[in-house]
N, C-alpha and C positions, 0 to 999 in steps of 0.2 A: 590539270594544272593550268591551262590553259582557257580554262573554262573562269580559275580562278582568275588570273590574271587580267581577265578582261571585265569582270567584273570590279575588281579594284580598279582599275582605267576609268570604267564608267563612272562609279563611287564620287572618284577623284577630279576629274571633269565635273562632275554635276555639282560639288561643293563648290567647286572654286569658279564656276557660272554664279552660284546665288549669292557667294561673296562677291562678286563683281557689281552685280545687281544691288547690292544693299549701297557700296561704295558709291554706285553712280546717281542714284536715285535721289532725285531733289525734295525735302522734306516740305510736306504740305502744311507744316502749321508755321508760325513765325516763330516760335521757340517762347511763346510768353506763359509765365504760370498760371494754372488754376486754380493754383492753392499757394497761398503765402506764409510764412512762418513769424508770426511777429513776435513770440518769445518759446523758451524751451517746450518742445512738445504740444503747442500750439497753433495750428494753421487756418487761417482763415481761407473761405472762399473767394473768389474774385470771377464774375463776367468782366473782359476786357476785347471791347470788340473796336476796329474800325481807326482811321489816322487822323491827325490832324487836331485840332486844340480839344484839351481835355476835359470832357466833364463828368464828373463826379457824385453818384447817389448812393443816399446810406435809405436803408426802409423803413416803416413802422415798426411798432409794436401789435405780435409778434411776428410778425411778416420775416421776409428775408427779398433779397436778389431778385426772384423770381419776379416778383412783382412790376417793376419796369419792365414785362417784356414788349410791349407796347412803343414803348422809347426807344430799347436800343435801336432797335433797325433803323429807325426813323432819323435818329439823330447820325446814324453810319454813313446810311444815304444823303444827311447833308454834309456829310465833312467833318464830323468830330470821331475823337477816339470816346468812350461812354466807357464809363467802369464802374459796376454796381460791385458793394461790397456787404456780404453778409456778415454782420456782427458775430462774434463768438456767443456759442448758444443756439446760433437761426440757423436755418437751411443746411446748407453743408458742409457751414466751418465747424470746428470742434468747439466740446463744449465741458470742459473740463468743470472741476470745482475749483470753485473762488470765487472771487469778487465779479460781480455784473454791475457794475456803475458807470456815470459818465466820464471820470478819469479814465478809467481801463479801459471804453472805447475809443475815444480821441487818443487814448497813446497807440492804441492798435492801431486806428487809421494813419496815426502819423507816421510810426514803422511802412506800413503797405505803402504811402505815397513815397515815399526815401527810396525804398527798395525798387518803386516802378520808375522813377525817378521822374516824377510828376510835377512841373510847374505853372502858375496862373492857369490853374484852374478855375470852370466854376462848380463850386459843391453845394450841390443840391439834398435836401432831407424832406423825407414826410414824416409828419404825426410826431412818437418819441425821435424819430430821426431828424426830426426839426431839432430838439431840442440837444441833440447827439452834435449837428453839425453847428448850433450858436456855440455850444462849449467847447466844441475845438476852436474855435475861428478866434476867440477869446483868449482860451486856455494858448494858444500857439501863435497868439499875436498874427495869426492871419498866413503862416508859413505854408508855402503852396499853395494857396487859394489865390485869386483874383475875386471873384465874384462868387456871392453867396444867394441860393433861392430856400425857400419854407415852401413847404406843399403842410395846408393843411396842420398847419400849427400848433401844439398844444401853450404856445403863448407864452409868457416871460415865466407864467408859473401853471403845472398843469390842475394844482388845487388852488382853492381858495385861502389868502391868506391877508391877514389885516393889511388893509388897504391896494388889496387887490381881491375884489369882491365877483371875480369870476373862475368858472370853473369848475372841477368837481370838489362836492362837501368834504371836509374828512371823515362824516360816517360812509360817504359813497364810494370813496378810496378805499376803503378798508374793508367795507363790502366786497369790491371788484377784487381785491387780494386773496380773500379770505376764497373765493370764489377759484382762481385758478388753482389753489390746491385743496381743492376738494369736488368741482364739476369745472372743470376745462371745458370737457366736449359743449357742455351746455353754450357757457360762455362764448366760446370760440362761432357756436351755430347761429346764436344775434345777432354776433357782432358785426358780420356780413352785411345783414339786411337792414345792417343801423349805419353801413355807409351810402345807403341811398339818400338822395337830398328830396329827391320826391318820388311817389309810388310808382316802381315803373323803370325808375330810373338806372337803375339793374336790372340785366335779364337773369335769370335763374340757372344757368349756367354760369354767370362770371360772379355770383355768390358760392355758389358749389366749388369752384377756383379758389377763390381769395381764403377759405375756411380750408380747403389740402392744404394752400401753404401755411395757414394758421398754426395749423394740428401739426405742422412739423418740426414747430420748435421744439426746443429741452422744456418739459415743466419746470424744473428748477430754473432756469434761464428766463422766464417767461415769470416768473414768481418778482426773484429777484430785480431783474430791470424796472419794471412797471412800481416795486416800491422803491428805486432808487430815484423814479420820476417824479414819485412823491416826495422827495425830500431835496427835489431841486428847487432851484428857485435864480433864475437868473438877471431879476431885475438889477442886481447892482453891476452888473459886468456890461450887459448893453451898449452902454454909451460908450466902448472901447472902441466896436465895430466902427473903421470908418471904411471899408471896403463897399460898390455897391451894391445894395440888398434889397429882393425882391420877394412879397411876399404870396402866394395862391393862397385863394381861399373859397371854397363853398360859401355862397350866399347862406344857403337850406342845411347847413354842417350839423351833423345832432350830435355827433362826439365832441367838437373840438368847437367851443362857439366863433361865429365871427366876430364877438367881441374880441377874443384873441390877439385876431389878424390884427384890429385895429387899435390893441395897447400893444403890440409888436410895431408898428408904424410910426408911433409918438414916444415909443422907445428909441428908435434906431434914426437916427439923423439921416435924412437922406432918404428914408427908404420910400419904398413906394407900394402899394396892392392891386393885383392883379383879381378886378371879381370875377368869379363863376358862379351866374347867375342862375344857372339849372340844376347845380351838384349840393350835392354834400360832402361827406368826408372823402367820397369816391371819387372824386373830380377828376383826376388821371385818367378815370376808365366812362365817366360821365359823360365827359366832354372831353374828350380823347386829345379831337382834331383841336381845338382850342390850347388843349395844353399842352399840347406836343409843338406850335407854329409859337407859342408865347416863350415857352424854354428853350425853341431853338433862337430867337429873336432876341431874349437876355443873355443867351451865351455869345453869340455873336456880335454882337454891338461893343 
C-alpha cells in the first residue's frame, strides 16, 4: 500500500510539474497564421515573416509562395514585414472545385489583407500575378495598398487582341491550354529554361527548383487560371490606377515580351520601368542583388 501511495505522490507531482511548465513557457511564435480562411472550407497559405511596413507578393503562373524565397529574408533584414500569399489552387493553399479567375483571387486577397489587418501596403505581382494584382488594385479602388510593383508582366493583355498586337496568338493560347491537360510535366520541364534571359543565366539547379514548385500546383487549377488569363484583358481599367506603380522587366523576357512592360507604362499615368538588362522572365533569381536593392527602394521611398 505504501508502495502504492507513493507511486500516486510521484504521478501526481510529476503532472502538476509539466502543467506548471506548459503555464509558464513563453510561446515562440507570434501567434500569426499560416493558413487563412477566406470563405467556407477554404484556406489559403500565407508566408508572413518580419515588422515594420508591409509588402505584399502574389506569384506566377503556376508558381506559388515558394518562390520569393530569395526576398523574404532580405526585405526582414531591412525592416519590412513581407507576406507571400499562395493563390487557391498553388502550393499549399486548398484547392477546391470552382471558379479560378481573377475575381476570386482579389476577393481572396482582399479577405486575407482584412483579416491581417494590413495597411499601405506595397503589392507586388509576377507574371499572372501581375495581372492578379492590377485587378485588384482596380477592382478594390486601391484598398490597403499604397504602392503597386509588376515583376515580369504579362501586360494589359496576356494575348493578342485587336489593337494590341502583342503577346501570345490565340492558336498559341490554346496550344499552351490544351497542353496542361494532357502533358503538364512536359510543359512545366521548358518552361524553366524558358525563364532564362540568356544561356547561362540559370544554373541547373534553380531550374530543377522553379519546375518542384511548378509540378505542385492543382492541374485543374493550373488549367483553369492560365484560361482565365486568356480572357482578361485590362486595358480599360488602367487609367484607374493612380497609386505609384513600378514596373520590372527582363530586357531578354521570352515569355512575357518587354513590349509589355512598355504598353503597361503608357498605360498607367505615372509609372515608371525598372530595366533588367541580363534577365529574362527570371529576373528575381537573375539578378537577384538588383531586384531585391530596387524592391526594397520602391517600398521604402
Amino acid at each position: 500500500m505504501k508502495t502504492i501511495a507513493l507511486t500516486i505522490a510521484f504521478l501526481f507531482t510529476f503532472i502538476q510539474s509539466q502543467f506548471l511548465f506548459a503555464q509558464t513557457r513563453k510561446p515562440a511564435s507570434l501567434g500569426r497564421e499560416e493558413y487563412i480562411e477566406v470563405e467556407k472550407n477554404v484556406k489559403l497559405h500565407v508566408i508572413d515573416l518580419g515588422e515594420g511596413q508591409p509588402v505584399v507578393l502574389i506569384h506566377g503562373w503556376p508558381l506559388n509562395n515558394e518562390m520569393y524565397e530569395y526576398q523574404y529574408q532580405y526585405l526582414v533584414e531591412k525592416g519590412f514585414r513581407v507576406i507571400g500569399i499562395s493563390l487557391r489552387g498553388f502550393g499549399k493553399s486548398d484547392r477546391p472545385y470552382g471558379k479560378y479567375d481573377f475575381d476570386t483571387f482579389s476577393d481572396d486577397i482582399k479577405v486575407v489583407l482584412e483579416k491581417l489587418k494590413i495597411e499601405n501596403a506595397t503589392l507586388g505581382g509576377f507574371s499572372m500575378g501581375s495581372a492578379v494584382t492590377l485587378h485588384f488594385v482596380t477592382k478594390y479602388n486601391g484598398a490597403h495598398i499604397k504602392k503597386l510593383v509588376v515583376f515580369g508582366a504579362t501586360g494589359p493583355s496576356w494575348k493578342q487582341r485587336e489593337g494590341h498586337p502583342y503577346g501570345i496568338t490565340d492558336q498559341g493560347a490554346a496550344d499552351l491550354i490544351k497542353q496542361t491537360k494532357t502533358n503538364r510535366e512536359q510543359l512545366i520541364a521548358g518552361f524553366g529554361k524558358a525563364f532564362e534571359g540568356q544561356e547561362g543565366g540559370l544554373s541547373p539547379e534553380s531550374i530543377k527548383w522553379l519546375e518542384s514548385i511548378n509540378l505542385n500546383a492543382s492541374p485543374y487549377a493550373t488549367t483553369q487560371a492560365i484560361t482565365a488569363l486568356g480572357n482578361l484583358d485590362l486595358r480599360p481599367v488602367l487609367g484607374k490606377i493612380k497609386m505609384p506603380v513600378a514596373i520590372f522587366h527582363g530586357v531578354n523576357d521570352k515569355l512575357c515580351d518587354f513590349a509589355q512592360a512598355e504598353q503597361l507604362n503608357k498605360a498607367i499615368k505615372g509609372s515608371y520601368i525598372v530595366k533588367f538588362e541580363k534577365a529574362g522572365h527570371g529576373l528575381f533569381l537573375e539578378e537577384m542583388d538588383k531586384f531585391n536593392s530596387e524592391l526594397e527602394k520602391f517600398a521604402r521611398n
